[in-house]
C-alpha positions as CSV (number, residue, x, y, z in Angstrom):
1,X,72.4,-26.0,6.6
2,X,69.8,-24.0,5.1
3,X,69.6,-20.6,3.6
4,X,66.6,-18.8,4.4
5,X,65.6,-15.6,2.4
6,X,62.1,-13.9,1.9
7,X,60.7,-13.8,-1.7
8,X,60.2,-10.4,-2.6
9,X,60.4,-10.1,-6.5
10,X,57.2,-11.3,-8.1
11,X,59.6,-13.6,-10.5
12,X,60.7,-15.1,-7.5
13,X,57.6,-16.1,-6.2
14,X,56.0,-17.3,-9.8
15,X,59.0,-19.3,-10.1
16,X,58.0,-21.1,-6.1
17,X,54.3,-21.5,-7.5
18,X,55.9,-23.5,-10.3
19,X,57.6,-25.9,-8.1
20,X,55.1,-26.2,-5.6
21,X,52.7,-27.4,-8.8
22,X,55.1,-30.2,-9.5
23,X,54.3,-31.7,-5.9
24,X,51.3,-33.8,-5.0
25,X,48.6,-31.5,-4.4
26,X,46.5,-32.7,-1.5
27,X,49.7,-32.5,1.1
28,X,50.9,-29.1,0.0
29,X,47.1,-27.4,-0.9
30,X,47.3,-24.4,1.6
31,X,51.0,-23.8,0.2
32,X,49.5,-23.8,-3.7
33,X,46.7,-21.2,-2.3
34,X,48.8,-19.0,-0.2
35,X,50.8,-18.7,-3.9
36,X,47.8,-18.0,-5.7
37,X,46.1,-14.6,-6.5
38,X,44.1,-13.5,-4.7
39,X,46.0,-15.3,-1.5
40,X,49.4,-14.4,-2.8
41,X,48.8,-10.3,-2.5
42,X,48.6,-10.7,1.3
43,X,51.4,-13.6,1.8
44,X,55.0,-13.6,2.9
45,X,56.8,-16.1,1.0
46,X,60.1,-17.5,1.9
47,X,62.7,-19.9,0.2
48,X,64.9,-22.0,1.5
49,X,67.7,-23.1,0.1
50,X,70.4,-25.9,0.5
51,X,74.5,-24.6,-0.1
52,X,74.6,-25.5,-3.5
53,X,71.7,-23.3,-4.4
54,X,69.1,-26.0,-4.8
55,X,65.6,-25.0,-3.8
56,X,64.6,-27.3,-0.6
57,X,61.8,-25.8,1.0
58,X,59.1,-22.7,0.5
59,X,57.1,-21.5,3.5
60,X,53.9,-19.0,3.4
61,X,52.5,-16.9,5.7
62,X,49.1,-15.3,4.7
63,X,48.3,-12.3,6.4
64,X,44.5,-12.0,5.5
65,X,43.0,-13.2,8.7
66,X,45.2,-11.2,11.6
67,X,47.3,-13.5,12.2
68,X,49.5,-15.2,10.1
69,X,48.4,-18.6,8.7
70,X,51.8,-20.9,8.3
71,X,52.4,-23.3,5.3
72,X,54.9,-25.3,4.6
73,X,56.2,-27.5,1.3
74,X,59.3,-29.7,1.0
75,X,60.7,-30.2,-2.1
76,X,61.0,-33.8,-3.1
77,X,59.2,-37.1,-2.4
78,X,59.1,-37.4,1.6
79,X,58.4,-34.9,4.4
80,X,61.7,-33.7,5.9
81,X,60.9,-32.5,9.6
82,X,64.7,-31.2,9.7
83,X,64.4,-28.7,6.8
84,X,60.7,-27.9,7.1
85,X,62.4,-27.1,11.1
86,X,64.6,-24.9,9.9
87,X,62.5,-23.1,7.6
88,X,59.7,-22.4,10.2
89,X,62.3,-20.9,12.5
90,X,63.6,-18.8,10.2
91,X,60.0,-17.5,9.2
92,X,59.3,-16.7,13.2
93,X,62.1,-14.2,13.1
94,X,59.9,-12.4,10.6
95,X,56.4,-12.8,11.7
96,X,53.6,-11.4,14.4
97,X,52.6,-14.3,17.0
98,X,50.2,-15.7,17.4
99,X,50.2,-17.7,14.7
100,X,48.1,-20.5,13.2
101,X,49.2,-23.4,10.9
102,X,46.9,-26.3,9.4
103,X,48.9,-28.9,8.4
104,X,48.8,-33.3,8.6
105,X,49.5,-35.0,11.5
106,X,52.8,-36.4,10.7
107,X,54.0,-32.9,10.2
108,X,53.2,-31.4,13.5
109,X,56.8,-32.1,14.6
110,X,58.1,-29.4,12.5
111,X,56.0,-26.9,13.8
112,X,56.2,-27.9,17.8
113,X,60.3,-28.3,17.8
114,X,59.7,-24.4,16.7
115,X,57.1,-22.8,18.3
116,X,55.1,-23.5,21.4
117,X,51.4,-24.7,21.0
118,X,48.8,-22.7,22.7
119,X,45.9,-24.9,21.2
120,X,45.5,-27.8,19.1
121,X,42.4,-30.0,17.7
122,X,42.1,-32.0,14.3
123,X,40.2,-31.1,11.1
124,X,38.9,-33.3,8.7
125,X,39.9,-32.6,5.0
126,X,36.6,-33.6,2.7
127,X,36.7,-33.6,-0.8
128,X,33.5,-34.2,-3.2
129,X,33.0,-37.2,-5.3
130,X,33.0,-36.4,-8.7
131,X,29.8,-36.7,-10.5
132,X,27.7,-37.2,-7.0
133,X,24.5,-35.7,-8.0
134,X,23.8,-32.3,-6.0
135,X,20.2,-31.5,-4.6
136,X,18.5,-28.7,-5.9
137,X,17.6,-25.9,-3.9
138,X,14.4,-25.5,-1.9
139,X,14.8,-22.3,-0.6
140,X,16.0,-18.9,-2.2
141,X,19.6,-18.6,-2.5
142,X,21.1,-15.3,-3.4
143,X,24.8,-14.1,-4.6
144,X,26.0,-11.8,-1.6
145,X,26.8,-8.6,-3.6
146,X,29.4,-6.7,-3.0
147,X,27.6,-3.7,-1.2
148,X,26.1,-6.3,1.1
149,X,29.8,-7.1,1.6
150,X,29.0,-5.7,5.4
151,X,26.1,-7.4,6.4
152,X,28.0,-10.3,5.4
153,X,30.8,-9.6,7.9
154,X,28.7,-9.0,10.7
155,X,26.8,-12.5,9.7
156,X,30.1,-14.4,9.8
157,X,31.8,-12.8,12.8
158,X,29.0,-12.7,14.9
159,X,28.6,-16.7,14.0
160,X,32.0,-17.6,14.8
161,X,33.7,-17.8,11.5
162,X,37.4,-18.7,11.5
163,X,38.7,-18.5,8.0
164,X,37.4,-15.0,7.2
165,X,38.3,-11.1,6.6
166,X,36.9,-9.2,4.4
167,X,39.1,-9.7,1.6
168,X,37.7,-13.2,1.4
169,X,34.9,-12.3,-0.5
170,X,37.5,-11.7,-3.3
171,X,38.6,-14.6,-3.7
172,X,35.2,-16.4,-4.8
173,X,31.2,-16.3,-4.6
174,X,29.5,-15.9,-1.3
175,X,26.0,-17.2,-0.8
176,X,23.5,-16.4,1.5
177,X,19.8,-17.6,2.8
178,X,17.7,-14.6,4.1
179,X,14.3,-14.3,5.7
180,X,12.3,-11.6,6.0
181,X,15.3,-9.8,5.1
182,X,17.3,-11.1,8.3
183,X,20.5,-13.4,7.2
184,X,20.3,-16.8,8.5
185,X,22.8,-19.0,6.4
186,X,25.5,-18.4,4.5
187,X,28.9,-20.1,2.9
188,X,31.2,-19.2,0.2
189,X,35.2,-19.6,-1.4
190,X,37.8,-19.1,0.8
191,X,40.0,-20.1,-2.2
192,X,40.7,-21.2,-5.8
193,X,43.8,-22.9,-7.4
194,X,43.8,-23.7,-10.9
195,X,42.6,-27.2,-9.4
196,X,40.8,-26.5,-6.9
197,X,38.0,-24.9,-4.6
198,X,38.0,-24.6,-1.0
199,X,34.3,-24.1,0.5
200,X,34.6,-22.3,4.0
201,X,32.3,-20.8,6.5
202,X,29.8,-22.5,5.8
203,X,27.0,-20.7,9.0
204,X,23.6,-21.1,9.5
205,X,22.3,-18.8,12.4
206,X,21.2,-21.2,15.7
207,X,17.6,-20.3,15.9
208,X,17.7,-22.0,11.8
209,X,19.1,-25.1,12.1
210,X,18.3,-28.4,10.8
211,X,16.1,-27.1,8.1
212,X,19.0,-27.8,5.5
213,X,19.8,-24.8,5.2
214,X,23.5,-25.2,5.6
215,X,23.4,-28.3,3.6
216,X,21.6,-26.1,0.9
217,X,24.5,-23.2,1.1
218,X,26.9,-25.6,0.8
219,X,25.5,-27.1,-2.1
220,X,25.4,-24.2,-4.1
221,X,28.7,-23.1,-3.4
222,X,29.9,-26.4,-4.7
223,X,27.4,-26.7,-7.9
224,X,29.5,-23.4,-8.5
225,X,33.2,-24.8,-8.3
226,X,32.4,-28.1,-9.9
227,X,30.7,-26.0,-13.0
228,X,34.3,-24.4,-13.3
229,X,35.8,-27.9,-13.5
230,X,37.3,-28.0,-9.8
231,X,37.4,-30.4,-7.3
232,X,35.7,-29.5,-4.7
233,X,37.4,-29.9,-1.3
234,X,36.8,-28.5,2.2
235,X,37.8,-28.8,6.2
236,X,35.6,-29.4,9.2
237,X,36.3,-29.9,12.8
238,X,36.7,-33.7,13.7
239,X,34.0,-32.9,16.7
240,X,31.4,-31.4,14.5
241,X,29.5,-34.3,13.7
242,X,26.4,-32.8,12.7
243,X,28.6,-30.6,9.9
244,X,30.4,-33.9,9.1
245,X,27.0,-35.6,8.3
246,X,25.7,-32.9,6.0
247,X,28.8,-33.0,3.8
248,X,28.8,-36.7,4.0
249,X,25.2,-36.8,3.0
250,X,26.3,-34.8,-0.2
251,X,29.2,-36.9,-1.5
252,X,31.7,-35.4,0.2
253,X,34.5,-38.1,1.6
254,X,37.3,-37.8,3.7
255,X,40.5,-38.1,2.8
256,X,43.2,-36.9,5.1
257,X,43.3,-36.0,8.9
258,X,44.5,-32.8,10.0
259,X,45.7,-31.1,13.0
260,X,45.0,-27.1,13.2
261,X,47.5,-25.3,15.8
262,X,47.6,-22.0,17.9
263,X,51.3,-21.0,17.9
264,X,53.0,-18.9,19.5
């Protein structure tokens, strides 16, 4: 049996960021971001707890993108689909649907026993070699400042960006490639741990493509992290294979396959 409650108290939650940093940090990384300022202002974080008080499971549920993005982290050495089960029905009770959770593969079980799945497709998680030597820019690349912060929004909405509100563009640098004033690339942070930074909507407008101009975008966004001694990790969709060989091309490798869900 598990006890479910919702973390309230900010000593509660500082003491779930604790032992979530005690886990490996690839498998639980959305779960160490989601409990990580900026993230943590805009997530519901709940505990779960076996019958002798021990600490077995903490779920998050950011709330920056309009729907809720799930997370899950199990305490101990091996996935448990029964707790992690438990937890994420629990967390339903309290949560608008839809609902969207990125998670591996071999965890999807959790999530499906609990909600139904109203679409699915994989993501590739990239992460960038350390050392791998980063071209230098060939066009102009500017910080997006913050009173540009709308001409940004309309640039990534209108360009199909996923992981993205407004808020975003607190959590790390945005850069964009303009010309002739109009915006036509553009990438930035979508989060920081104290290990590591997440590059995300990484957009270059159609009529622009394969110039390098995302590659370049990308580049500096990274150059950034890596200066602040972070590894340097991203997702792509598995079918974007002209995406996939631009961060290849840079250094970046693969190292896990995801699946990202619709849920409702």
């Amino acid at each position: 049996m598990l006890l479910v409650q919702e973390a309230v108290q900010p000593a509660a939650v500082a003491r779930a960021r604790e032992l979530i940093d005690e886990l490996p940090l690839v498998d639980n990384l959305l779960v160490h971001a989601d409990l990580t300022p900026p993230l943590c202002e805009r997530t519901r974080v709940y505990l779960g707890f076996a019958t002798n008080g021990d600490l077995k499971a903490v779920g998050t549920a950011y709330l920056g993108f309009g729907k809720p993005a799930l997370g899950v982290a199990v305490m101990g050495e091996k996935w448990d689909t029964e707790t992690a089960q438990a937890l994420l029905a629990k967390m339903k009770e309290g949560i608008d649907l839809p609902a969207i959770a990125i998670d591996s593969e071999l965890r999807e079980e959790s999530y499906t026993r609990v909600f139904q799945v109203k679409e699915r497709h994989h993501e590739l998680h990239y992460i960038l070699r350390p050392h791998v030597a980063l071209p230098a820019p060939e066009q102009p690349i500017e910080r997006v400042q913050k009173a540009d912060l709308g001409r940004l929004d309309t640039f990534l909405r209108r360009h199909g960006a996923t992981a993205w509100s407004a808020e975003s563009f607190e959590t790390g640098p945005y850069v964009w490639i303009r010309e002739n004033d109009e915006v036509v690339s553009a990438a930035g942070v979508h989060f920081e741990t104290p290990f590591v930074g997440q590059i995300a909507n990484v957009l270059t407008r159609e009529s622009h493509r394969h110039r390098g101009l995302g590659r370049a975008v990308t580049a500096s966004i990274a150059r950034k992290l890596r200066d602040r001694g972070k590894v340097v990790s991203l997702f792509v969709r598995e079918d974007n294979a002209g995406a996939r060989r631009v961060y290849e091309r840079l250094g970046f490798v693969q190292v896990r396959r995801l699946v990202h869900l619709e849920l409702a």
